[in-house]
RODO-2510 file (C-alpha; in nm, 4 decimals, decimal comma):
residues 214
     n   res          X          Y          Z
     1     x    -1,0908     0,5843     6,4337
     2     x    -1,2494     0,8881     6,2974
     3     x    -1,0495     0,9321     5,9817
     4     x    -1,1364     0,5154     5,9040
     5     x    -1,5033     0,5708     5,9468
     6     x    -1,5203     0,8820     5,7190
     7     x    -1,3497     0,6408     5,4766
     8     x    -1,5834     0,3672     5,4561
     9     x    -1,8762     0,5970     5,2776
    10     x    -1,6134     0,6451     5,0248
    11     x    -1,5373     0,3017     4,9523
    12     x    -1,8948     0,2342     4,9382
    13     x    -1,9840     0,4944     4,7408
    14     x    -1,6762     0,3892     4,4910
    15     x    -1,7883     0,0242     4,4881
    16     x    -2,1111     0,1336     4,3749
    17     x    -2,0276     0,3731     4,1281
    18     x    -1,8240     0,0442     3,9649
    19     x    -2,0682    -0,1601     3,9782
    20     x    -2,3586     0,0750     3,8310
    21     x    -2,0703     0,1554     3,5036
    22     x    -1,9994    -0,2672     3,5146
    23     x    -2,3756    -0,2832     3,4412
    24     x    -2,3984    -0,0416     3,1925
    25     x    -2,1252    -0,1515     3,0004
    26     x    -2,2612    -0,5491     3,0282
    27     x    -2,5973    -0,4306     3,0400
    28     x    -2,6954    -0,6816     3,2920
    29     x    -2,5706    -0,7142     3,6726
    30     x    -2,2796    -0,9840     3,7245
    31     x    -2,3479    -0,9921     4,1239
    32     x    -2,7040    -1,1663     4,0336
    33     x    -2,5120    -1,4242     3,8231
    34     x    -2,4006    -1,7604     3,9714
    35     x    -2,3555    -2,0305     3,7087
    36     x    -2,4166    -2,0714     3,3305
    37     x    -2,8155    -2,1344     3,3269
    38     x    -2,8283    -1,7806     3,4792
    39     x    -2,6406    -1,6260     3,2442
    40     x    -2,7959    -1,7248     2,9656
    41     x    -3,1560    -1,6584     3,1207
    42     x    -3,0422    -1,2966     3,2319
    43     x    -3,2540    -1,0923     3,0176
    44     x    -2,9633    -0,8698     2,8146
    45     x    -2,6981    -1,1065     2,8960
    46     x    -2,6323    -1,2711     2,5291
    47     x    -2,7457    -1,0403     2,2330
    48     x    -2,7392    -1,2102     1,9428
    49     x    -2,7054    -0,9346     1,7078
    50     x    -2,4084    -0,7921     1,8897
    51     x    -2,2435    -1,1225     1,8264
    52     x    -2,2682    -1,1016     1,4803
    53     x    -1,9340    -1,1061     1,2913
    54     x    -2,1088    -0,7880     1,0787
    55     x    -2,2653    -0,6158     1,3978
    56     x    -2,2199    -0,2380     1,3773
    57     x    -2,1250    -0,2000     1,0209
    58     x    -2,4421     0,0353     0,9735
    59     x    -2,3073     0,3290     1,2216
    60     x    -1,9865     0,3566     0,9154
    61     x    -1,6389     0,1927     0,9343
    62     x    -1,4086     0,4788     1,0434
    63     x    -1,0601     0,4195     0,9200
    64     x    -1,2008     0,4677     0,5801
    65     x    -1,3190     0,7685     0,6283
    66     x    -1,0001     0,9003     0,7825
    67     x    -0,8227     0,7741     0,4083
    68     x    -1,0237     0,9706     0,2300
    69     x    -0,9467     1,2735     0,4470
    70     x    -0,6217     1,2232     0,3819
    71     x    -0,5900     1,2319     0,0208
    72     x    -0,3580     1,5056    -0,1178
    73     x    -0,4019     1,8008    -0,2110
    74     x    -0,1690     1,9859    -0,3864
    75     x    -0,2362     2,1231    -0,7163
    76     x    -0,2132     1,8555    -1,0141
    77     x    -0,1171     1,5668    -0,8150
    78     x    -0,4457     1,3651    -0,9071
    79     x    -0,3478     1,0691    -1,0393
    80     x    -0,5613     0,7334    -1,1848
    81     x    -0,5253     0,5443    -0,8378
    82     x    -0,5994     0,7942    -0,5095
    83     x    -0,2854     0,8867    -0,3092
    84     x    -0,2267     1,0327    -0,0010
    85     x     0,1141     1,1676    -0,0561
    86     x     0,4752     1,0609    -0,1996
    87     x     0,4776     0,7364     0,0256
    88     x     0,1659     0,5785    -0,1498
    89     x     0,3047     0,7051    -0,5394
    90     x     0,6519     0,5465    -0,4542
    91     x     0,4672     0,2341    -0,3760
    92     x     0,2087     0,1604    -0,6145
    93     x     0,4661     0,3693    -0,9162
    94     x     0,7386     0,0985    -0,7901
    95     x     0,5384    -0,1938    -0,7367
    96     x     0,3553    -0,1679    -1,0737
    97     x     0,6647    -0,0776    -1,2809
    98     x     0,8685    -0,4088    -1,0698
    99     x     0,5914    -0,6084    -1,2173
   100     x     0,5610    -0,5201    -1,5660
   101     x     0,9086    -0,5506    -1,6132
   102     x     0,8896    -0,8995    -1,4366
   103     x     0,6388    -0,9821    -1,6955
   104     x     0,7626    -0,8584    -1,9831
   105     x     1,0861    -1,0200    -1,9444
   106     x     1,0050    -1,3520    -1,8524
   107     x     0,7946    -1,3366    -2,1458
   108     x     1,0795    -1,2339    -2,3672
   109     x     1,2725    -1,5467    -2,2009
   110     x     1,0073    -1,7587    -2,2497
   111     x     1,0480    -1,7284    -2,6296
   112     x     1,4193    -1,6661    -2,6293
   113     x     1,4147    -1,9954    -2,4473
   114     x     1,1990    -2,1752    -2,7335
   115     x     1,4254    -2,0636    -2,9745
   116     x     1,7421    -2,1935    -2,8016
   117     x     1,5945    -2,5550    -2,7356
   118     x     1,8989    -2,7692    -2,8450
   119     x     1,7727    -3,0120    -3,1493
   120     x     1,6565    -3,4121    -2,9814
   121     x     1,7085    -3,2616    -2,6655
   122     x     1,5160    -3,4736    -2,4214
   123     x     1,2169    -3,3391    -2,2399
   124     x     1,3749    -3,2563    -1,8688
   125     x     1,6445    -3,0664    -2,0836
   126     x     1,3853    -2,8610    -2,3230
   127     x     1,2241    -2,7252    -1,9696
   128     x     1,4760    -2,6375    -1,8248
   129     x     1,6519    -2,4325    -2,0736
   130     x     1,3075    -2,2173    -2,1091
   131     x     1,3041    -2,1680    -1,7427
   132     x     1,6980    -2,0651    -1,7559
   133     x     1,6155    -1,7733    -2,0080
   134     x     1,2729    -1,6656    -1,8249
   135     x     1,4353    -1,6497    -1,4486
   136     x     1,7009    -1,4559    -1,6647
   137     x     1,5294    -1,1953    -1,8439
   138     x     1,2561    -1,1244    -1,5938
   139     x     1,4272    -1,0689    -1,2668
   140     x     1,6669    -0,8486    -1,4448
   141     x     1,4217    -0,6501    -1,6164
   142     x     1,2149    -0,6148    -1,3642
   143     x     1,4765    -0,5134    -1,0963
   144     x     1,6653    -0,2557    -1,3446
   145     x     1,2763    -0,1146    -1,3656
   146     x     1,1797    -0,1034    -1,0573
   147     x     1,4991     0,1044    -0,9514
   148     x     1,4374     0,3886    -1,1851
   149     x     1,0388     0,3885    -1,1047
   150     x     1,2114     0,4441    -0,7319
   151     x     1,4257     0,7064    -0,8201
   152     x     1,2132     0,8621    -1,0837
   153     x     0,9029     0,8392    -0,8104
   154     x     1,1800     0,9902    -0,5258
   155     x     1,3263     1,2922    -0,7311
   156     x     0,9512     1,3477    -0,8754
   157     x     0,8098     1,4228    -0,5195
   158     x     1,1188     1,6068    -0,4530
   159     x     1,0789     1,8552    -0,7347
   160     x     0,7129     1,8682    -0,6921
   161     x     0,7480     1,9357    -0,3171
   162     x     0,9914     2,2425    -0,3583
   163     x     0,7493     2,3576    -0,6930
   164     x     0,3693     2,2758    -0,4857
   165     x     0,2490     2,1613    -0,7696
   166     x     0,2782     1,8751    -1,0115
   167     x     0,2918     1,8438    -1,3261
   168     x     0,4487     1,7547    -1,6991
   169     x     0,7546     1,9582    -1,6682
   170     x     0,8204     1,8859    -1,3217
   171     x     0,7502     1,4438    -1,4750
   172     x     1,0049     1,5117    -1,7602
   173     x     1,3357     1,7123    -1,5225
   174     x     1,2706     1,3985    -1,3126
   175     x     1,2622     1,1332    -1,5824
   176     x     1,5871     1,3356    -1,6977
   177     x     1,7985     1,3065    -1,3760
   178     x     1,6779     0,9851    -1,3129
   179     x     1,8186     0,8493    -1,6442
   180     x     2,1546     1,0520    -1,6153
   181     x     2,1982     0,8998    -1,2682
   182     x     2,0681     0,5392    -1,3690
   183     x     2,3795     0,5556    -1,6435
   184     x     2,6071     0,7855    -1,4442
   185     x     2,8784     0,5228    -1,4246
   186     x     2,9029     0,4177    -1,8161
   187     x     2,9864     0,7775    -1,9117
   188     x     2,8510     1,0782    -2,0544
   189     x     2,6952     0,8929    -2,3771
   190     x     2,4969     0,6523    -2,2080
   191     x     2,3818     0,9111    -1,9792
   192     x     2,2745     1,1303    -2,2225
   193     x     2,0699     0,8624    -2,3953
   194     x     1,9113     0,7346    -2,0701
   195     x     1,8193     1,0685    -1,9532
   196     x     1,6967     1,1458    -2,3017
   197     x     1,4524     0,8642    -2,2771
   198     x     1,3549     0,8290    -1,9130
   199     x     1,1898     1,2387    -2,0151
   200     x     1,0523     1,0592    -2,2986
   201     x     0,8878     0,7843    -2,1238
   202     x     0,7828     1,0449    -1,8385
   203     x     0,6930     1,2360    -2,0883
   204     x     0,4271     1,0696    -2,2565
   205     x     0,2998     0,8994    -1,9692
   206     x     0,2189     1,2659    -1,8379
   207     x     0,0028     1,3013    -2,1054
   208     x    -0,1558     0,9612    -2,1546
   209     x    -0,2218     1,0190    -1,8253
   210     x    -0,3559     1,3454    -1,8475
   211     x    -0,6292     1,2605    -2,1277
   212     x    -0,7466     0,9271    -1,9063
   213     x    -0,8831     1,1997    -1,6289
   214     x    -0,9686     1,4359    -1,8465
***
């Protein structure tokens, strides 16, 4: 009987510690509460501000702070659009890349398709053979583009993480392997070509890209 009436206190004392932090975090007390009317008379009860889809933007929104933190640092790897590492350049370099080559060849198919309209061809005919050539040309440019700006963005942060640093060297060896491996399977010609113009292009986007920040 002892050890249950030493035990009581506690409970009490527990119960009341609850309900002081249920107050605090409500900022009104739920026991004094029995229907609706009371509620909303409680002084405290309903804050209006608090309810406001916007409430609390003034103390800062935190996640964006943590982003910025995170940008990286290594030497050179500034680029026109903040990253945070390889993951967001293989991203927005792929996504970008997909959809300019999506673009531009659905263009070209667009006009390839005008060209190729068959003479008193009847209207259902004259659309569809312009929407044969753009879903042609544009898928397949775009998805034989966005594979190199995958590899080319992969082999990049590879060379750049065993280097530290990034630069236009580092941009033109990858632009190089990337085109040898692109054309790897059509011999040593093509490869040569492909790699010879991938450095090219990564080339001279190195620079345009270096006068932009500067």
């Amino acid at each position: 009987m002892g050890w249950f009436s030493r035990s009581e206190p506690q409970e009490q004392k527990n119960s009341q510690e609850q309900d002081s932090n249920l107050e605090q975090t409500l900022g009104f007390d739920p026991s004094q509460l029995t229907n609706v009317s009371n509620v909303i008379q409680t002084p405290g009860a309903l804050d209006v501000n608090k309810l406001h889809p916007l409430a609390g933007l003034d103390k800062g929104v935190e996640f964006l702070d943590l982003e910025e933190e995170q940008l990286s640092t290594m030497e050179g790897s500034q680029g026109l659009i903040p990253s945070r590492g390889w993951g967001d350049d293989l991203c927005y370099g792929t996504g970008a890349v997909y959809l300019i080559g999506l673009g531009s060849g659905g263009a070209y198919g667009f006009f390839e398709g005008l060209r190729n309209i068959p003479p008193n061809s009847p209207g259902k005919l004259q659309l569809n053979t312009v929407l044969n050539h753009v879903t042609r040309r544009g898928p397949f440019l775009g998805n034989n583009m966005g594979v190199l700006a995958m590899m080319y963005n992969l082999i990049n942060s590879s060379i750049d993480s065993y280097r530290g640093k990034h630069d236009t060297v580092g941009s033109i060896g990858a632009g190089a392997i990337t085109g040898a491996i692109f054309r790897s399977s059509r011999g040593l010609k093509p490869m040569g070509y492909a790699s010879a113009m991938m450095a090219g292009a990564a080339g001279s986007w190195s620079l345009v890209k270096k006068s932009l920040l500067n």
